[in-house]
C-alpha positions in Angstrom: -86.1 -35.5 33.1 -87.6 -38.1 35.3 -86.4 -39.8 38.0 -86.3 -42.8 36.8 -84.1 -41.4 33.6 -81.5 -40.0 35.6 -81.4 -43.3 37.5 -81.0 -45.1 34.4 -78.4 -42.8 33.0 -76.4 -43.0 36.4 -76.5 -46.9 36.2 -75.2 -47.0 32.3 -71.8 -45.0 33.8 -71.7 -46.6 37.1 -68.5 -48.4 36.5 -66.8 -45.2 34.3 -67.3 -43.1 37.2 -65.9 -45.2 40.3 -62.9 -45.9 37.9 -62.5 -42.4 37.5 -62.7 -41.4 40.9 -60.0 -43.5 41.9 -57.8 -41.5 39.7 -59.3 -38.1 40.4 -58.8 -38.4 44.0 -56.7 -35.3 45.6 -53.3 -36.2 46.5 -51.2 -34.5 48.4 -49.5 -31.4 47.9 -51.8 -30.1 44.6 -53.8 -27.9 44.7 -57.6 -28.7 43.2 -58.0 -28.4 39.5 -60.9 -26.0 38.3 -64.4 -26.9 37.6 -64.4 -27.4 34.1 -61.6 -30.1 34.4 -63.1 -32.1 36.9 -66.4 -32.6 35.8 -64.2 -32.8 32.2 -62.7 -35.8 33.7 -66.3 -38.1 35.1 -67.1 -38.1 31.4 -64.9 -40.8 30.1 -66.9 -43.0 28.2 -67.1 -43.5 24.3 -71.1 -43.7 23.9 -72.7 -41.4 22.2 -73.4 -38.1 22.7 -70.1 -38.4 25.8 -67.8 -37.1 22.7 -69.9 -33.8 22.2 -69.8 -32.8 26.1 -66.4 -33.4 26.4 -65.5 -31.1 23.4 -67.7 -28.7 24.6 -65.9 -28.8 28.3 -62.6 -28.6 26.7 -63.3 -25.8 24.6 -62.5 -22.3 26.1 -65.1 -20.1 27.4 -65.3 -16.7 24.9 -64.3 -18.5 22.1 -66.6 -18.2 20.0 -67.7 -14.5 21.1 -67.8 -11.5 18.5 -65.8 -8.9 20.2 -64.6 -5.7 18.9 -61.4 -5.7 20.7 -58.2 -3.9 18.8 -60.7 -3.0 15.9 -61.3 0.7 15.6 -64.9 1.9 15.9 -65.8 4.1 12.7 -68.9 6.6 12.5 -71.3 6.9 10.6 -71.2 10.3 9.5 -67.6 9.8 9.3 -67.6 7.7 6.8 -70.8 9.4 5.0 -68.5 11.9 4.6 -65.8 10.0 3.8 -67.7 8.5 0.7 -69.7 11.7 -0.1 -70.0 12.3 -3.9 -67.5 15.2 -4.6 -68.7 17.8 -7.4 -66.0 18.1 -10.1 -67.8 20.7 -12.5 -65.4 23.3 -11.4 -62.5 20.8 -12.3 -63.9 19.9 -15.5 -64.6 23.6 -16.5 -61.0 24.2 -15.8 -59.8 21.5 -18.2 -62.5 22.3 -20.7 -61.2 25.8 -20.5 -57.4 24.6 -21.1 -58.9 22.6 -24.0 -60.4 25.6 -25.8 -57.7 27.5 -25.9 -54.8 25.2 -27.0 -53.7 25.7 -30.6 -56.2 24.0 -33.0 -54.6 22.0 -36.1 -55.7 23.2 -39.5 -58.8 21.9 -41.0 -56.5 19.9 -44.2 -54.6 18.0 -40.7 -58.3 16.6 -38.9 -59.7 15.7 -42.4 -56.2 13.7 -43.3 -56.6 12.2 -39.9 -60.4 11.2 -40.1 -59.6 9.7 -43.3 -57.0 7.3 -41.5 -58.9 6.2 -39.2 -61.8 6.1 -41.1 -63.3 2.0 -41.8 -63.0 0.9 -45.0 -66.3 -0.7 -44.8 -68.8 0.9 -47.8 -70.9 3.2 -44.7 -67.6 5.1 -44.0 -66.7 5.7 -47.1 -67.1 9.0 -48.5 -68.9 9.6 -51.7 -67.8 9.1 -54.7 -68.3 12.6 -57.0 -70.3 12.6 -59.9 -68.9 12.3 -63.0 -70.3 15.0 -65.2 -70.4 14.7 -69.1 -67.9 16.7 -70.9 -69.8 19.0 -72.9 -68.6 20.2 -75.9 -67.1 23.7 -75.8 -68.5 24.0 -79.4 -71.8 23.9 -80.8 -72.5 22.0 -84.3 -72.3 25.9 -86.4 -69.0 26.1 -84.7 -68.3 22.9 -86.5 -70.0 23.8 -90.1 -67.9 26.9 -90.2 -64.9 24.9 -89.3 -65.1 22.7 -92.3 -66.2 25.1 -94.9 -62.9 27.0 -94.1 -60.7 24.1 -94.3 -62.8 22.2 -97.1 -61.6 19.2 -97.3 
């Protein structure tokens, strides 16, 4: 800044300054106040940019510091191997194992329960069986023979 700035800027807060030394002076029997609220105190004007420095002198020093203080520090590997992927084939084996040799139901109990819980949309269905043509168990001679016995 110049000179002639700083003048300036002196002049503008003359009269907030003198006033303000009047009530800053020591008195007796106190000690002296620290830093911070002294020079808190020669700022007492409402103009602009007088509001920010004031908060900023009120506010406490470290505040807004990231600290680590009470939290615990974690390592790296420690928690690689905290999160490591286990291997659970020998678990699965195990159950697949207790699986295989538990009694099976009969073949008539899975198809009754298939058929339950089958859909009764037209894909799920089972098909239908084919209707075969009864055939006749005698042939047209057997039939001749038949009536010229019985002649009716």
């Amino acid at each position: 800044m110049s000179a002639s700035l700083v003048r300036k800027g002196l002049e503008l807060f003359k009269d907030d300054l003198e006033t303000l030394q009047d009530f800053n002076s020591p008195k007796k029997g106190k000690s002296e106040k620290s830093d911070s609220t002294s020079s808190r105190n020669l700022l007492g004007t409402n103009k602009k940019g007088v509001k920010k420095q004031k908060e900023r002198l009120t506010q406490k020093p470290n505040k807004n510091k990231v600290t680590v203080k009470g939290k615990k520090l974690k390592s790296v590997v420690e928690e690689y191997r905290k999160n490591k992927p286990k291997d659970n084939t020998t678990d699965n084996l195990y159950f697949l194992q207790l699986l295989s040799n538990s009694h099976k139901p009969h073949s008539s109990v899975v198809e009754k329960i298939m058929e339950q819980h089958r859909g009764k949309l037209a894909k799920d269905r089972p098909p239908e069986p084919m209707v075969k043509e009864e055939g006749s168990v005698f042939t047209d001679r057997d039939f001749d023979k038949f009536e010229e016995e019985y002649d009716w």
